[in-house]
N, C-alpha and C positions, 0 to 999 in steps of 0.2 A: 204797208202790208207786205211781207215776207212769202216770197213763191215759194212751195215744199220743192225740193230736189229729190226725183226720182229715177231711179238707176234703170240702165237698159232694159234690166231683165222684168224691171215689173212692168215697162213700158211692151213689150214681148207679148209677156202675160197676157195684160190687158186687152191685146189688139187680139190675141189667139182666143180670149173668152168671149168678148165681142162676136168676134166670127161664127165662133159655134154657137152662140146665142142667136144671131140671125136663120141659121143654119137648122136649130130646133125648132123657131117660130114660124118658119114658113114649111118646114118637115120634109126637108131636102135631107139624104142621107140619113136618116135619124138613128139608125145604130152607132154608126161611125160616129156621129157629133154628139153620142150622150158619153160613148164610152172618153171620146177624147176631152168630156166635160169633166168627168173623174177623175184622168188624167192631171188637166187642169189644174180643180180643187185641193189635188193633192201636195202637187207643187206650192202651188200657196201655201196649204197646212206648215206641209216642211220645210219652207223657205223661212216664212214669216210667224210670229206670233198673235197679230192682236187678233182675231178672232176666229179659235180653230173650229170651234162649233158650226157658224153656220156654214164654215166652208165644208167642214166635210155632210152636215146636213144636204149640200147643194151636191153634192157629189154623188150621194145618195139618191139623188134625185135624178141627176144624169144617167146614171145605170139603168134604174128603174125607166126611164121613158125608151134607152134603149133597149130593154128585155120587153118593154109593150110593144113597142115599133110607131109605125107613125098612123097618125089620127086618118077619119076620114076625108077631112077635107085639105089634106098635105099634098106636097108635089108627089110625095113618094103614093101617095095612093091612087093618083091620078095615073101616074106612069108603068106602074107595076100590077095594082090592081087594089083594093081593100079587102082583105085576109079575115074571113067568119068561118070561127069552130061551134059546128051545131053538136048538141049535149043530145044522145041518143039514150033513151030509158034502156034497160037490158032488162 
């Protein structure tokens, strides 16, 4: 069985997506770690080819959880506070 050889930079990659995957999950920082998950994804898209789709689908995904912010039972809402816009009839 033949080991793949992979270069520093996707070893990089991987540990920095890793990161901000934990980062999302527990919703420590959640703007910073979605926007730096776009970041991420992007780099992969333009680094690598085999699959640009779901990378940039993921990336889209990253954005989007940082323009929501973090959940309510995240560290960030614990620490900050959990953020409600009440919709007023006019």
């Amino acid at each position: 069985m033949r080991v793949p050889d992979h270069s520093l930079q996707s070893l990089v990659i991987a540990l920095f997506a890793g990161a901000v995957a934990i980062l999302l999950l527990v919703g420590l920082w959640t703007p910073i770690a979605g926007a730096i998950a776009l970041f991420i994804e992007l780099t992969i898209v333009f680094t690598r080819t085999d699959k640009p789709r779901i990378c940039m689908l993921l990336g889209v995904v990253g954005i989007a959880i940082a323009m929501i912010g973090p959940g309510a039972w995240s560290i960030d809402a614990r620490r900050y506070g959990w953020k409600r816009i009440d919709h007023q009839d006019r």
